[in-house]
Legacy VTK file of the C-alpha trace (Angstrom):
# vtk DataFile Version 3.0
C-alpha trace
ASCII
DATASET POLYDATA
POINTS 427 float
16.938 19.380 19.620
16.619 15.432 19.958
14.266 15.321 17.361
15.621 17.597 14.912
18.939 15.447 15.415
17.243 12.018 15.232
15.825 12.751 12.061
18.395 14.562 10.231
20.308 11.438 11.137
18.395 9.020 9.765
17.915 11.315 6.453
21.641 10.975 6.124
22.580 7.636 6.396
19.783 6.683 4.126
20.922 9.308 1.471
24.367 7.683 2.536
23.220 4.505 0.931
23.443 2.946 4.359
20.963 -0.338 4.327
17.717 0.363 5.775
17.653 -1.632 8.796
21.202 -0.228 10.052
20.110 3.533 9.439
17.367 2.828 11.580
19.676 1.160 14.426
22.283 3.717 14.155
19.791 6.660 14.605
18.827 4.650 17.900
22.120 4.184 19.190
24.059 7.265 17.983
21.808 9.509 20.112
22.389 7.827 23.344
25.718 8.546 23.231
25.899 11.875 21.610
23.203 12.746 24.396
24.658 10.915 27.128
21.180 9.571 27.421
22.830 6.449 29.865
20.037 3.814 28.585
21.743 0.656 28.461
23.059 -1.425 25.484
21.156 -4.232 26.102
17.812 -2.826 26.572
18.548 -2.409 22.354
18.326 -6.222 21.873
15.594 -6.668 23.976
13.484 -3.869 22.179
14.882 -5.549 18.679
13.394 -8.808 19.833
10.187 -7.976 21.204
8.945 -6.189 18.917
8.949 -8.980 16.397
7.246 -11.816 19.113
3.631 -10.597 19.161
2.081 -13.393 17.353
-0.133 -11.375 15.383
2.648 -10.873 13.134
2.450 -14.001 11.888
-0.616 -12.570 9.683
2.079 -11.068 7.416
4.000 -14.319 5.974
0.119 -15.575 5.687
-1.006 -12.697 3.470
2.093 -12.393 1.718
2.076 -16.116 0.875
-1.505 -15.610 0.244
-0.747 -12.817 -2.483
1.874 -14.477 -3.994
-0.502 -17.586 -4.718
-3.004 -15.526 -6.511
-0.489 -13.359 -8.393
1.505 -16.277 -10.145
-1.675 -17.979 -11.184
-4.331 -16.934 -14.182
-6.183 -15.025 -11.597
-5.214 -11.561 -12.837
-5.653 -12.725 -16.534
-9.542 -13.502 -15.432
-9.503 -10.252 -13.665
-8.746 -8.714 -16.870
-11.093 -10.052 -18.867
-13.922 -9.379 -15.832
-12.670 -5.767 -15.966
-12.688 -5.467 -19.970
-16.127 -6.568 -20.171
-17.286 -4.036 -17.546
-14.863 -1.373 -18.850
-13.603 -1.778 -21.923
-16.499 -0.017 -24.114
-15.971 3.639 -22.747
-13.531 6.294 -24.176
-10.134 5.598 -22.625
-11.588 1.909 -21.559
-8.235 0.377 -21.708
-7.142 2.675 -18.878
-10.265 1.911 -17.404
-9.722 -1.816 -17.512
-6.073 -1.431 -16.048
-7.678 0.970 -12.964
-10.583 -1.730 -12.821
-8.309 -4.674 -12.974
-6.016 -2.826 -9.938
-8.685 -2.312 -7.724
-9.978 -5.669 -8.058
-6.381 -7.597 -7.702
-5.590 -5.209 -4.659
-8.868 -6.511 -3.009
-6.898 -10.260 -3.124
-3.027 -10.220 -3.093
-2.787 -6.665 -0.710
0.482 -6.221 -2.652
1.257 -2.886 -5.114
3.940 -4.770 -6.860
2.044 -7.953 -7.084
-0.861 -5.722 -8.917
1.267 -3.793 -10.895
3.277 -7.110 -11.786
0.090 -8.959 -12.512
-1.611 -6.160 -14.267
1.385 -4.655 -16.326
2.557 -7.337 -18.158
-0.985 -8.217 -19.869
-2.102 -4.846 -20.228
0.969 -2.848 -21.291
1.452 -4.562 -24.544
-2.467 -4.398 -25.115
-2.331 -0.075 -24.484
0.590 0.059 -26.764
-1.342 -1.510 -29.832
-3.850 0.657 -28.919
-2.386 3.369 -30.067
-1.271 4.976 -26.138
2.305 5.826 -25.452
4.376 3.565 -23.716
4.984 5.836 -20.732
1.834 6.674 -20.227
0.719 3.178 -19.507
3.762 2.279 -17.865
2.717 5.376 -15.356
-0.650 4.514 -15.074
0.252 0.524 -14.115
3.203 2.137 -11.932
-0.012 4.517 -10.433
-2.936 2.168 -10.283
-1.070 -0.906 -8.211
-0.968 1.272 -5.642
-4.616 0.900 -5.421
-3.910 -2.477 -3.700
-2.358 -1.337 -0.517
-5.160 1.084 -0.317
-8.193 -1.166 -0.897
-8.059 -4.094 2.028
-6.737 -6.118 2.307
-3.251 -4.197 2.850
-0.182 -5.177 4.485
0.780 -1.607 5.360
-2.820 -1.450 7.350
-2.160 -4.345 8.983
1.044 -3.182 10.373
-0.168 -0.091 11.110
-3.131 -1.418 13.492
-0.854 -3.754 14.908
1.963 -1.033 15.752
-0.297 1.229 16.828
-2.650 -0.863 18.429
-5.604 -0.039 15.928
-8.342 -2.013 14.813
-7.385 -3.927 11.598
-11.352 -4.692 10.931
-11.664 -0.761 11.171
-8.491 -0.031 8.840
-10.016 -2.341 6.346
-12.971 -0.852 6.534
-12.108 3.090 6.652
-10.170 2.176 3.359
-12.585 1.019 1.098
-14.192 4.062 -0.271
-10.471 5.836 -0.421
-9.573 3.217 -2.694
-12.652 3.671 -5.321
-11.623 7.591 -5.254
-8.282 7.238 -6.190
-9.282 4.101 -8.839
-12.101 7.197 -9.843
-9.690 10.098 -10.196
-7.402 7.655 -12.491
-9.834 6.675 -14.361
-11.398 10.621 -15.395
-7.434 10.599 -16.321
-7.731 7.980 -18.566
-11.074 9.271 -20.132
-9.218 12.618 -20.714
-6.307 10.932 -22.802
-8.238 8.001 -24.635
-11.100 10.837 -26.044
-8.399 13.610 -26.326
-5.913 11.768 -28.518
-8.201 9.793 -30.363
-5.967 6.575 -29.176
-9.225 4.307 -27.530
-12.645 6.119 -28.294
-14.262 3.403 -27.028
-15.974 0.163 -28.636
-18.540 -2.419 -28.541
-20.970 -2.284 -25.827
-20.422 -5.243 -23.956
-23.809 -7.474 -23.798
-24.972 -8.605 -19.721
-24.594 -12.360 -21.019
-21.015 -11.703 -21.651
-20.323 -9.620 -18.509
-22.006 -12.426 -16.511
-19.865 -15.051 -18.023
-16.803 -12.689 -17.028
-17.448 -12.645 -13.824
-18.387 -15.957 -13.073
-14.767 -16.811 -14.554
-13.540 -14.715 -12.279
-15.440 -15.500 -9.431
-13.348 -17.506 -7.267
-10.812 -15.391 -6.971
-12.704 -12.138 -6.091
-14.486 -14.332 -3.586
-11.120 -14.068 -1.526
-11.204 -10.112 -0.525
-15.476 -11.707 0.764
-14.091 -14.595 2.807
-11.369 -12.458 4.685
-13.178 -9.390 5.466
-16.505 -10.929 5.886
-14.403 -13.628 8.338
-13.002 -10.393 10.606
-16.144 -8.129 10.561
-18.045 -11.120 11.740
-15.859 -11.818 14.373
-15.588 -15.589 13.353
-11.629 -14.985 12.416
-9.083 -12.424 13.564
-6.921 -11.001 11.400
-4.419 -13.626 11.706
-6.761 -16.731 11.371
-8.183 -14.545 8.027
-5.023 -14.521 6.663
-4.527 -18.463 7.345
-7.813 -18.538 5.762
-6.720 -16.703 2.785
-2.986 -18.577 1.523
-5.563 -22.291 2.409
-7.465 -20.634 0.054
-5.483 -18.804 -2.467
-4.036 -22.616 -2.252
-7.589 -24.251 -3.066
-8.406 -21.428 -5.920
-4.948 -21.697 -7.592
-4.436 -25.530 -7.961
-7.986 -27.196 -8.273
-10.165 -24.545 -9.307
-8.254 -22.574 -11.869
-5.339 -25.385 -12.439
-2.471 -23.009 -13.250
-0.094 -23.538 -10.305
1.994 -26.807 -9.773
2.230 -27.806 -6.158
6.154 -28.562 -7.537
6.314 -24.495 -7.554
5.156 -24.453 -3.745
8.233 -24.573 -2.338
10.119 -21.645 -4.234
6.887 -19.627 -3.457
7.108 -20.348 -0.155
11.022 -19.565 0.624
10.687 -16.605 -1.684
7.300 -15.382 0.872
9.827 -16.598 3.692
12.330 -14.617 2.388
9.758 -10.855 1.993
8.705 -11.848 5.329
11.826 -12.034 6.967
12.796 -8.406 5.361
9.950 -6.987 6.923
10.032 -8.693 10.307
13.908 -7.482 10.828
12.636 -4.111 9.878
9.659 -4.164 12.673
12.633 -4.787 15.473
14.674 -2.208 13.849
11.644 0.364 14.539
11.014 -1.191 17.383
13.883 -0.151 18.927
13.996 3.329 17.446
9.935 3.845 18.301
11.261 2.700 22.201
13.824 6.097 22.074
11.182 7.939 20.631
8.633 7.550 23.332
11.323 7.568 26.414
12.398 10.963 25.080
9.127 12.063 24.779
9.426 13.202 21.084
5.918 13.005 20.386
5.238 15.746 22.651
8.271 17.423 21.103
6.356 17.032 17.538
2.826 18.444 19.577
5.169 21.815 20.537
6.480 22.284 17.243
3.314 21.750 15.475
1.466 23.898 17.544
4.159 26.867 17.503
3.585 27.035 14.028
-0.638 26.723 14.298
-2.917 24.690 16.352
-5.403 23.737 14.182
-6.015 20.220 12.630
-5.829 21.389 9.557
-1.944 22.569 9.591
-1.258 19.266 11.631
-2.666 16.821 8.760
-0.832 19.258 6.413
2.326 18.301 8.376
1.630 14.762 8.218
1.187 14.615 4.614
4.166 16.664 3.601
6.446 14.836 6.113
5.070 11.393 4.562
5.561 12.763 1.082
8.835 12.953 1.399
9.711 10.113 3.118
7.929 8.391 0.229
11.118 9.853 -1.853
13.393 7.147 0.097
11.480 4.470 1.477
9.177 1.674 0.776
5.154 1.507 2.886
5.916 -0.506 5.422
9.357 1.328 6.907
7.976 4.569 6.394
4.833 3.768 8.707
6.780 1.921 11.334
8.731 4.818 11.803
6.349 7.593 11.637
3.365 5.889 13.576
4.976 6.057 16.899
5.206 9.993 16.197
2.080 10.965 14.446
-0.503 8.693 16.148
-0.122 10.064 20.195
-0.185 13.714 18.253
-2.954 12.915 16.013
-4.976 12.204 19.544
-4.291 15.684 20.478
-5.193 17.457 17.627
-8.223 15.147 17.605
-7.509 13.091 14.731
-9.278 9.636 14.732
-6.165 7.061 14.724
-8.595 4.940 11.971
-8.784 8.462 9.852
-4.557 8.891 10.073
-3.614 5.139 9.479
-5.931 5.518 5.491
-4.172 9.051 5.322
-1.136 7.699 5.762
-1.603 4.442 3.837
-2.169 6.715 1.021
0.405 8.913 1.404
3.400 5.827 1.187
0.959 4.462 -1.809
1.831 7.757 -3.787
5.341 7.180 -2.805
5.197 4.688 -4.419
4.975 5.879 -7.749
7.282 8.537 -7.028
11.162 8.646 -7.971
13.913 7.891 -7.443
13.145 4.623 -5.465
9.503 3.888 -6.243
8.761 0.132 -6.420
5.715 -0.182 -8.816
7.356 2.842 -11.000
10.490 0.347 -11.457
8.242 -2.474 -12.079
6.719 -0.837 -14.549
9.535 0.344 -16.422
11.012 -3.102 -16.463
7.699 -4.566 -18.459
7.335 -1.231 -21.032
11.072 -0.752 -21.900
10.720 2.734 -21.208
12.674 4.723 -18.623
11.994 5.597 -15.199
11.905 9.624 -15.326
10.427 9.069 -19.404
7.759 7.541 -17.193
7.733 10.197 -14.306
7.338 12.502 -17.260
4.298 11.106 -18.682
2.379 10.298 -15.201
2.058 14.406 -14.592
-1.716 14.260 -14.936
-1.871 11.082 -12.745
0.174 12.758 -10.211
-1.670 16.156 -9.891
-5.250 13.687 -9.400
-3.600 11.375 -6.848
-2.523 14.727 -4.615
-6.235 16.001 -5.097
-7.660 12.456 -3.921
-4.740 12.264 -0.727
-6.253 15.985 -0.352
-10.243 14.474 -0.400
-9.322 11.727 2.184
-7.283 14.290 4.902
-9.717 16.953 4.916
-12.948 14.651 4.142
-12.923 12.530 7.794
-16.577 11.224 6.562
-14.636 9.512 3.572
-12.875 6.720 5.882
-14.658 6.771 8.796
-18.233 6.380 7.279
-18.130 2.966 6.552
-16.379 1.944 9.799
-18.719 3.988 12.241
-21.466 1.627 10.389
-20.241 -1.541 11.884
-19.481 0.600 16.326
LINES 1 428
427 0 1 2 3 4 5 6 7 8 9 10 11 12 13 14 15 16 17 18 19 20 21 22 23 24 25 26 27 28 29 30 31 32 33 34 35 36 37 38 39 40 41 42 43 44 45 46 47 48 49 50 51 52 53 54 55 56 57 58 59 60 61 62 63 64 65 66 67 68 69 70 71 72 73 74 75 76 77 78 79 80 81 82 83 84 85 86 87 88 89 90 91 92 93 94 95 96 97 98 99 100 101 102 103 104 105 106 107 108 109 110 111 112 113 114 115 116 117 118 119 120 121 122 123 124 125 126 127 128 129 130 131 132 133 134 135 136 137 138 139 140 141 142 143 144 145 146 147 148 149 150 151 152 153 154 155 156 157 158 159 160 161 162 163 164 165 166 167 168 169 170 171 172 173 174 175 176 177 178 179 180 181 182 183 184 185 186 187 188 189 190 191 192 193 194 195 196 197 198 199 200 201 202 203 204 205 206 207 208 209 210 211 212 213 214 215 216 217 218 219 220 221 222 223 224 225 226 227 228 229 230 231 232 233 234 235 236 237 238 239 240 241 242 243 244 245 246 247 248 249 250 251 252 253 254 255 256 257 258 259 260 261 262 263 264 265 266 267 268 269 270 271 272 273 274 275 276 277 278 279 280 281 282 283 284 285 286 287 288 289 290 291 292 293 294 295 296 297 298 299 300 301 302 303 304 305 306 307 308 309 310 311 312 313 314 315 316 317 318 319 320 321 322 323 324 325 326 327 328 329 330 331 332 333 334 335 336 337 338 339 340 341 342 343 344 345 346 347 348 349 350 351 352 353 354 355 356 357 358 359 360 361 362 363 364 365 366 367 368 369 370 371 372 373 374 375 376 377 378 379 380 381 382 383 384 385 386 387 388 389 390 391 392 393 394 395 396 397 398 399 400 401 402 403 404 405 406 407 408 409 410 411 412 413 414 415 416 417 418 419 420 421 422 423 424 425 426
C-alpha cells in the first residue's frame, strides 16, 4: 500500500507542475504522516545532507566542466569533418556522419545536450541542403545525442555506480558496445531514408590520405575519452581524479592546441558548470532522503512481492524495469529518474539475478530514449530550437528512429553478453 501511495504521489505533484526537487521531498514527508510512520523531522535534513558529502561527487562538476570545455570549442566541428570523411560516401552518409559525429562527441563531453547542441547546429543546416526534411534531422540529432550518455564517459553512469555502490570502471565498460548498437540501428535508419528518397545516395569515396588528415585534426580531442578510461581501468586514477584529469585537459586541448576558447570565457563557463552542478547535487539529497524511506519501509521487498505475484522469471522483471523507466522518461530528465529508481530496482535486480553492471546500461538506456521522447525531452527541444521545426512535427518524423531504439533497449535487456562482455574481460 506504501508503495503504491509513494508513487502515485510523486506522479502527481510532478504532473502538478510541482518543481522537481519538492515533489521528491513531499513524497518523503507526506507519507510519514499519512502513515503515522513516527520517523523524526530531522532525520530529513540529515539524509538531505549526507547524501550530497561523499566526495566522489565532486567527479560531476569535473566532468561537467570538462564537457562544457570541449563543447564550446571547434572540437565538434573537427569531429565532423573526422566523421564525414569516414562516413560521408555511403547512401544516407549525412545521417551517418551525424550518428558518427554523436558517438564520437559522447565519448568526450558525457553530455546528450552538449552532443546534440554541438552536433545539430553544423549538421542540421548541411541535411536540409541535402535535400532531407527538416524533422527528420532534427529527430535524428534529438535521437543520436543520446548516444553520449550511453557511450562513457556518462554522467548518469557515474551516478548510478556511485548511488548504488557500483563500479564506475565496470559501467564504463559494460556500455561501450550498447552504444555502437544503438549508433548501428540509427544509422541502417539513415541508410533506409537517404537510398529510399533519393535525398543523399552517397558520393565520393573518400581517399586514406584524406581520412588520415581528418583524424589527425581531430586527434586531440578524441584522445580525451583514451586518457580517462585508460586512467581508471589502469587503476592510476579513480573516477574522480579522471575527471580532474579530463576539465585540465579539455583546458589544455581547447586553448593551446585548438585556440578557439578565450580564458576571458572561463569564468561564465565555470559559474554556468557551477550552476548544472548545483541542480544536480540538490537533487542527489532530495533522493537521498526519499531512497532513506524507501529502504526503512522495506519497499524493495514490496517491489520483489509484486513482481513475483505477477511471474518470477527475469524476463518479466527486466520487462518491468523497462516499462516503469519508459515512462518515467515521459517526465523526467537521466539523472532524477535513476536516483529514484536505483534504490528500488538494484536490491530486486539481485534477486532475480540480474548483474547490478547489466541493470545500470539497461537503465542508462532506457532515460537516454527518454530523452527523445515528449513532452519534456531535452535533446528533442534542443533540436527543435536549431531546425525551426516543432516538437511533435519532430516526434512525427522520428517514428522509424523510435521503433529501432526500442529494438536496441530490447538487444541490451535480454542480451546480458552485450554489456557484460567487455567488463568480465578486465575481473
Amino acid at each position: 500500500m506504501i508503495l503504491l501511495f509513494v508513487c502515485a504521489l510523486f506522479l502527481a505533484t510532478v504532473f502538478l507542475g510541482v518543481p522537481l526537487v519538492w515533489a521528491i521531498l513531499i513524497t518523503a514527508v507526506v507519507p510519514i504522516f499519512v502513515f503515522d510512520l513516527g520517523y523524526p523531522l530531522q532525520a530529513l535534513y540529515l539524509n538531505f545532507i549526507g547524501g550530497v558529502e561523499p566526495n566522489h561527487f565532486i567527479a560531476i562538476p569535473l566532468f561537467i566542466i570538462a564537457g562544457e570545455l570541449m563543447s564550446r570549442g571547434g572540437v565538434g566541428v573537427r569531429i565532423i569533418e573526422f566523421a564525414k570523411a569516414a562516413f560521408g560516401f555511403l547512401p544516407g552518409g549525412l545521417g551517418f556522419v551525424v550518428v558518427g559525429a554523436s558517438m564520437l562527441f559522447g565519448g568526450i563531453s558525457g553530455s546528450a545536450i552538449a552532443d546534440s547542441a554541438a552536433i545539430g547546429s553544423v549538421m542540421i543546416p548541411n541535411m536540409v541542403k541535402q535535400g532531407y526534411k527538416p524533422a527528420f534531422a532534427g529527430g535524428l540529432v534529438a535521437a543520436a545525442g543520446t548516444i553520449g550518455i550511453i557511450i562513457p564517459p556518462s554522467i548518469p553512469m557515474l551516478i548510478y555506480g556511485f548511488v548504488g555502490n557500483v563500479s564506475v570502471a565496470d559501467l564504463f565498460l559494460a556500455g561501450m558496445i550498447p552504444g555502437v548498437i544503438f549508433g548501428i540501428f540509427f544509422m541502417g535508419v539513415c541508410y533506409w531514408v537517404g537510398k529510399s528518397t533519393g535525398c543523399d545516395p552517397g558520393g565520393r569515396t573518400t581517399s586514406a590520405s584524406e581520412l588520415w588528415r581528418a583524424f589527425v585534426r581531430s586527434a586531440p580531442a578524441l584522445f580525451m575519452p583514451v586518457l580517462i578510461l585508460g586512467g581508471i581501468f589502469s587503476g592510476w586514477t579513480t573516477p574522480t581524479e579522471a575527471a580532474a584529469v579530463a576539465a585540465v585537459y579539455g583546458l589544455f586541448v581547447t586553448t593551446v592546441v585548438y585556440r578557439d576558447f578565450r580564458f576571458a570565457s572561463l569564468p561564465k563557463l565555470l559559474v554556468d558548470s557551477f550552476v548544472t552542478s548545483a541542480i544536480v547535487m540538490v537533487v542527489i539529497g532530495a533522493t537521498t532522503v526519499l531512497a532513506w524511506l524507501i529502504t526503512l519501509e522495506q519497499m524493495p521487498q514490496i517491489l520483489v512481492e509484486f513482481v513475483q505475484d505477477m511471474s518470477s522469471s527475469q524476463f518479466t522483471f527486466l520487462l518491468f524495469v523497462n516499462v516503469v523507466l519508459l515512462i518515467l522518461g515521459l517526465v523526467l530528465d537521466p539523472v532524477p529518474a535513476i536516483l529514484l529508481t536505483a534504490p528500488l530496482f538494484i536490491p530486486t535486480a539481485a534477486t532475480f539475478g540480474v548483474d547490478p553492471v547489466h541493470l545500470g546500461v539497461i537503465m542508462t538506456c532506457n532515460v537516454a530514449v527518454g530523452l527523445f521522447t515528449p513532452p519534456v525531452g531535452a535533446t528533442l527541444y534542443v533540436a527543435s530550437r536549431i531546425s525551426g521545426v516543432g516538437v511533435l512535427s519532430i516526434a512525427r518524423a522520428m517514428a522509424p528512429l523510435y521503433l529501432v531504439a526500442i529494438a536496441a533497449l530490447a538487444v541490451v535487456t535480454y542480451v546480458p553478453a552485450v554489456s557484460m562482455t567487455i567488463p568480465e574481460w578486465f575481473r
